[in-house]
C-alpha positions in Angstrom: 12.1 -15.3 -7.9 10.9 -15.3 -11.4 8.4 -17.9 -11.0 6.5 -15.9 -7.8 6.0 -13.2 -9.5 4.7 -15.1 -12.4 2.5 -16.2 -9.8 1.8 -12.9 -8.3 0.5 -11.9 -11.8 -1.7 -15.2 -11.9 -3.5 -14.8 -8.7 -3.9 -11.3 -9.4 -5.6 -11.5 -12.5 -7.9 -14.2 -10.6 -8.8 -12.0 -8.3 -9.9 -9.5 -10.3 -11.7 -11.3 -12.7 -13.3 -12.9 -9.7 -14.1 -9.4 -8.5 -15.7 -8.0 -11.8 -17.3 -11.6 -12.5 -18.9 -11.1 -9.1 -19.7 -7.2 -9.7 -21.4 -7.9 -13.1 -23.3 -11.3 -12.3 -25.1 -9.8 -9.1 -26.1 -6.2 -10.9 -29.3 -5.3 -12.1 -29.0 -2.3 -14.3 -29.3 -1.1 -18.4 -26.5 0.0 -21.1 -27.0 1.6 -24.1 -24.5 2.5 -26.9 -26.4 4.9 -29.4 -24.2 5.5 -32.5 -24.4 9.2 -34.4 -23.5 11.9 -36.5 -21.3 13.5 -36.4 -19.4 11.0 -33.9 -18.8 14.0 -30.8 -22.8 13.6 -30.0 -22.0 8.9 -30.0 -22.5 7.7 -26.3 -22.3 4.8 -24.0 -24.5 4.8 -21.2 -24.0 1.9 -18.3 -26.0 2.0 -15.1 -24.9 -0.5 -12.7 -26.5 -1.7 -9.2 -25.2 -4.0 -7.3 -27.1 -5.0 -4.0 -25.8 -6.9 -1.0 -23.2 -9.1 -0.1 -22.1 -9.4 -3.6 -20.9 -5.5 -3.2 -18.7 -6.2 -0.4 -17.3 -9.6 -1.9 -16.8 -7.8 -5.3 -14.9 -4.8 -4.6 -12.8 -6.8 -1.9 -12.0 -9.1 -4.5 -10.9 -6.2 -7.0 -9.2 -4.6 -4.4 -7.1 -7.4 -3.5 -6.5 -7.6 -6.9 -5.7 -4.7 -7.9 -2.8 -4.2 -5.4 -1.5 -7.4 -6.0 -0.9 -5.7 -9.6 0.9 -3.2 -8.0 3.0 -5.2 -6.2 3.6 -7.8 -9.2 4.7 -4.6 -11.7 7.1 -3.5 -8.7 8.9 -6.6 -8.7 8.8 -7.2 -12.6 10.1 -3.6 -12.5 13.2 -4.4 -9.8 13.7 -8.0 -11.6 15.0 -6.4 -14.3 17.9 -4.6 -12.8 18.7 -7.3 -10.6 21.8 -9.4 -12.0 21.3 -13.0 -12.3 23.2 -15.5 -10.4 26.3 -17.4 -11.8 25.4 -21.5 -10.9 27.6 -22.5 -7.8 28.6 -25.7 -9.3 30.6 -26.8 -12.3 29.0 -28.8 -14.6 31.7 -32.4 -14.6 30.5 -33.5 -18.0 32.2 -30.0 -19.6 35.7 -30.9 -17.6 35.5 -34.7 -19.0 35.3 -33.4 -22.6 38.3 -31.3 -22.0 40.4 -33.8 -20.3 39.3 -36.5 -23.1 40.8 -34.2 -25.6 43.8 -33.4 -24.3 44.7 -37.4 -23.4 
């Protein structure tokens, strides 16, 4: 169970990135950071616009994503609380070492 939602968190973090990568690559816009004095009156300006398919494909993408996140950190959460399985089987090698002793 651990490695699927090790997996969960991989496709999700694809996703997204696919998402923003998408968003970003496909916008046309400006940003602007302007540093000041006294730092209250600093600010960072972005204007983004995205235009087409890429809009539908990015915020799917991030979407997707983004609840995949959701449903990774639910599992990790639950994972933790759930006890982990004793093996079925005894290991023979361990019972030879005893017996070899004892002869």
């Amino acid at each position: 169970m651990k490695n699927t939602v090790g997996r969960l968190w991989i496709i999700a973090v694809a996703l997204i990135s696919g998402g923003l990568w998408t968003l970003f690559h496909y916008c046309t816009g400006t940003t602007g950071f302007n540093f000041s004095w006294p730092v209250d009156s600093s600010k960072f300006n972005m204007d983004m616009t995205v235009i087409g398919t890429a809009v539908w494909i990015g915020a799917l993408l991030l979407a997707i994503g983004l609840l995949i996140v959701a449903l990774a950190l639910a599992l990790t959460i639950v994972m933790q609380f759930v006890p982990e399985r004793a093996p079925s089987y005894e290991d023979p090698s361990a019972r030879r070492g005893i017996l070899s002793l004892t002869e």
